[in-house]
N, C-alpha and C positions, 0 to 999 in steps of 0.2 A: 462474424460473431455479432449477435445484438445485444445490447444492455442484459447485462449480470448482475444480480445482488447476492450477496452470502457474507459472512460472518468472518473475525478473525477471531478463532479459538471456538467454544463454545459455549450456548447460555447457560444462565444456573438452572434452565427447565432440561438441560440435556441429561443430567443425573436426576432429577425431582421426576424425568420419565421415562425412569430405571436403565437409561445408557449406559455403560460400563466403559468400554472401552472405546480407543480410536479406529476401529473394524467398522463401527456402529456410527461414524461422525456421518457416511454420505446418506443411509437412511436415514437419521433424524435430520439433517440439511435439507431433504427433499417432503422430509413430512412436517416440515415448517413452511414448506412452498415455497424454498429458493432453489439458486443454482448454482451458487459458487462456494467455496470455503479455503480458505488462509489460513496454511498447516501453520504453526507458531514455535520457530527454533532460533526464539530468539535469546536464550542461557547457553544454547548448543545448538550442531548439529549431530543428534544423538538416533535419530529414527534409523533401526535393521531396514535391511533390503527385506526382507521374508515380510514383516511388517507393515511397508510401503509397498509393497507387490498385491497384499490383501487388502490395504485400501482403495489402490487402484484398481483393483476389480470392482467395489462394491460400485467407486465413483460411476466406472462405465456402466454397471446395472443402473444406477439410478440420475445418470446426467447431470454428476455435477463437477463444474471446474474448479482445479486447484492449483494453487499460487503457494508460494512458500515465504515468510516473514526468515530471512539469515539474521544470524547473531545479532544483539545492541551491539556488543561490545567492537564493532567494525568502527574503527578511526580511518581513516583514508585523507585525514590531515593530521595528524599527529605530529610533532615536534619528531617524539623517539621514531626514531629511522624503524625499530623492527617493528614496533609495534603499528607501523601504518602500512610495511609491506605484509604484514600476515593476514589482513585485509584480503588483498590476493586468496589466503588460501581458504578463508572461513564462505568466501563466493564462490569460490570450486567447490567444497565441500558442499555447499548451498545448492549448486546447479545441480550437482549428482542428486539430493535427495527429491528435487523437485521432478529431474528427469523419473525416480523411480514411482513418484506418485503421479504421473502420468500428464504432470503439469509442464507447464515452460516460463511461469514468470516468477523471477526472485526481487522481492523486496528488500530494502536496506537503506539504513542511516548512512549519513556521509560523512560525519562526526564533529567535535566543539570546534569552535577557533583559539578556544584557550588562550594561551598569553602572546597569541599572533593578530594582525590585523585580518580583516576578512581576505582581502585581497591574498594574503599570504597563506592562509589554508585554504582558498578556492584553486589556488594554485599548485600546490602540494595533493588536494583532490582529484585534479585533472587529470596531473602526471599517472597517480595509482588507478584512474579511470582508466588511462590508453593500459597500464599494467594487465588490468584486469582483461579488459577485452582480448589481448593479445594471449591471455592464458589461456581462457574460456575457450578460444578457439584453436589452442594448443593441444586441448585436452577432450578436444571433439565434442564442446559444447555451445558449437555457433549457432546453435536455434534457439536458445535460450535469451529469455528475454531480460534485459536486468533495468529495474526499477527504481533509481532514487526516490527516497521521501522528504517533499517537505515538509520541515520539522514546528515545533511549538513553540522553543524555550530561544528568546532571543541571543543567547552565544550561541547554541550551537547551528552549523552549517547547515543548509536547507530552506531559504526565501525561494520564491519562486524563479526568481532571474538564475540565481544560483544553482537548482537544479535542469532547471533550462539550459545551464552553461555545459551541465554535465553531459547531458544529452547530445551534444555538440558532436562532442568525439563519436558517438559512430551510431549508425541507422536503428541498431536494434536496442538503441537503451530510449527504455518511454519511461514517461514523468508519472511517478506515484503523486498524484496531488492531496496531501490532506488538509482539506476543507480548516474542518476544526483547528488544527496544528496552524496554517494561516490566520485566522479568526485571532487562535490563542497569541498570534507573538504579535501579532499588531492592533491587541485591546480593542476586539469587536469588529473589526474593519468590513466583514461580511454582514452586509443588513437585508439590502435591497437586492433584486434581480439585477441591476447593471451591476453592482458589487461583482457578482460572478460572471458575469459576461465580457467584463473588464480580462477578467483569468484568465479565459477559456480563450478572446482574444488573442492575448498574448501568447500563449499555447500557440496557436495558431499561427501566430506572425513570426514568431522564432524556429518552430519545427521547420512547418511549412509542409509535412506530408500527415499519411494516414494518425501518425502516432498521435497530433492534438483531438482526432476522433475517437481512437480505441486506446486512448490515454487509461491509467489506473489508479482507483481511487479509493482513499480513504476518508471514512465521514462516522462523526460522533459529536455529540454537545460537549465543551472542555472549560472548565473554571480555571479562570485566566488569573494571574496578579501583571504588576508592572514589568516584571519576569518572562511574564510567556504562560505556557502553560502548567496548571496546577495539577488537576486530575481528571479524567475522563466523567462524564454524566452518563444519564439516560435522555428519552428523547418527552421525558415527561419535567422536565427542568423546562421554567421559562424564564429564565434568567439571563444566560452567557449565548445560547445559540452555535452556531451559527442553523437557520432554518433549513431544510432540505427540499422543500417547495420548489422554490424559485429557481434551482439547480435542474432540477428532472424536467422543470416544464423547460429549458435552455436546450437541454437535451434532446426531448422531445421535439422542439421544436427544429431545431437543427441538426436531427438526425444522427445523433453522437450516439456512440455504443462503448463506453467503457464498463469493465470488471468496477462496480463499488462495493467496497466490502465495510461492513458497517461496525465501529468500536465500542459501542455504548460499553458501561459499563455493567455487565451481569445479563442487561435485555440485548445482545446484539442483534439474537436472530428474529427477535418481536419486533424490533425498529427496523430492522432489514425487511422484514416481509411487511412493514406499514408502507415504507418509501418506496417497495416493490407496485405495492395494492393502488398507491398513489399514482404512481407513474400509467399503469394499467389503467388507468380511468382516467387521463388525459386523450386516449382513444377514444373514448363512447360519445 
């Protein structure tokens, strides 16, 4: 697979050019000149088999990959006992919907640390990691790829080390990295090209196989407080950052192919297909 750009959700030009419905996400995906899109069930997971069967069609007509974003509301360190094992079922339910649109990678939060120390819901994470993998393959969905996100807001669980840890337990869980979300909980920290080489590095030093190459990614500009992250930008903010420059050319250069799928806020798939167009002319 080579480097992928697409969107999570879609832009506000997707209705402004007369889209209607989600049957219509892979041709307007592809007549933005990308290749990937990040179905978004993150209130639920609510999408019909009938539904997800007509998107997968259009995707294979028009060549685009798709990843599925599982519920916010996944705790996977939770204090309350059920409510961090249902965790477990909101990632089955996640892997079926992804399996029916024709995809294999499920995104997901790993959730706060709450009134625990880090160590103690990295902990409590783990545990319902080995859960989850042991179900996923319970329920005959070992080829499915599962994604933790690094997160924005400095409680909740999600630094880089952290999901690296979770990755730990087993070959098929790759690191959702978002960009922005790093940037946001560590006030700026992404400036420079070594900034992200530092990442990708460590990706590397920790996996140790394919996964820190065909890693997956999340990237937007996010207005940060002392907090972490505030709200999502566009890529026309020159304020918070973090740049997407210096990233593609890392990429480029070292031959990485991850899935990036771009957050902005309202323009995803106009900054998606700039940082696409960018990347494409590092070639010439």
């Amino acid at each position: 697979m080579s480097i992928l750009f697409g969107t999570a959700g879609t832009s506000q030009s997707f209705a402004e050019q007369g889209y209607k419905n989600s049957v219509q996400v892979p041709e307007y995906t592809a007549k933005m000149g990308l290749d990937a899109f990040e179905y978004q069930c993150g209130r639920g997971v609510r999408i019909k088999e009938e539904l997800a069967s007509k998107i997968r069609a259009q995707a294979a007509v028009h060549g685009i990959y798709f990843s599925l974003h599982a519920p916010y509301y996944i705790s996977m360190s939770s204090l309350e006992e059920e409510k961090r094992l249902n965790s477990v079922d909101y990632i089955l339910q996640s892997a079926a919907a992804i399996r029916a649109l024709g995809g294999q990678r499920v995104i997901f939060h790993s959730g706060s640390c709450g009134k625990q120390s880090r160590e103690a819901a990295l902990e409590k994470a783990l545990d319902t990691m080995h859960r989850i993998v042991a179900a996923v393959d319970e329920a005959g969905f070992s080829d499915i790829v599962l994604c933790p996100e690094t997160m924005g807001k400095v409680g909740q669980l999600g630094t880089l080390d952290e999901v690296l840890a979770l990755c730990g337990v087993d070959k098929r869980i790759t690191p959702c990295i978002d960009f922005g979300h790093l940037n946001a909980r560590d006030q700026g920290s992404i400036k420079t090209k070594a900034d992200y080489a530092a990442i990708l590095d460590r990706m590397g030093e920790v996996l140790g196989d394919e996964r820190a190459s065909k890693f997956h990614v999340h990237f937007s500009k996010i207005e940060y407080t002392t907090g972490g992250e505030k709200q999502h930008l566009t890529f026309a903010d020159t304020v918070y950052g973090p740049d997407f420059e210096p990233l593609l050319e890392l990429c480029y250069e070292r031959g990485l192919s991850p899935v990036i799928i771009c957050e902005s806020a309202g323009t995803q798939a106009e900054d998606a297909a700039t940082m696409k167009r960018y990347y494409q002319s590092l070639g010439k």
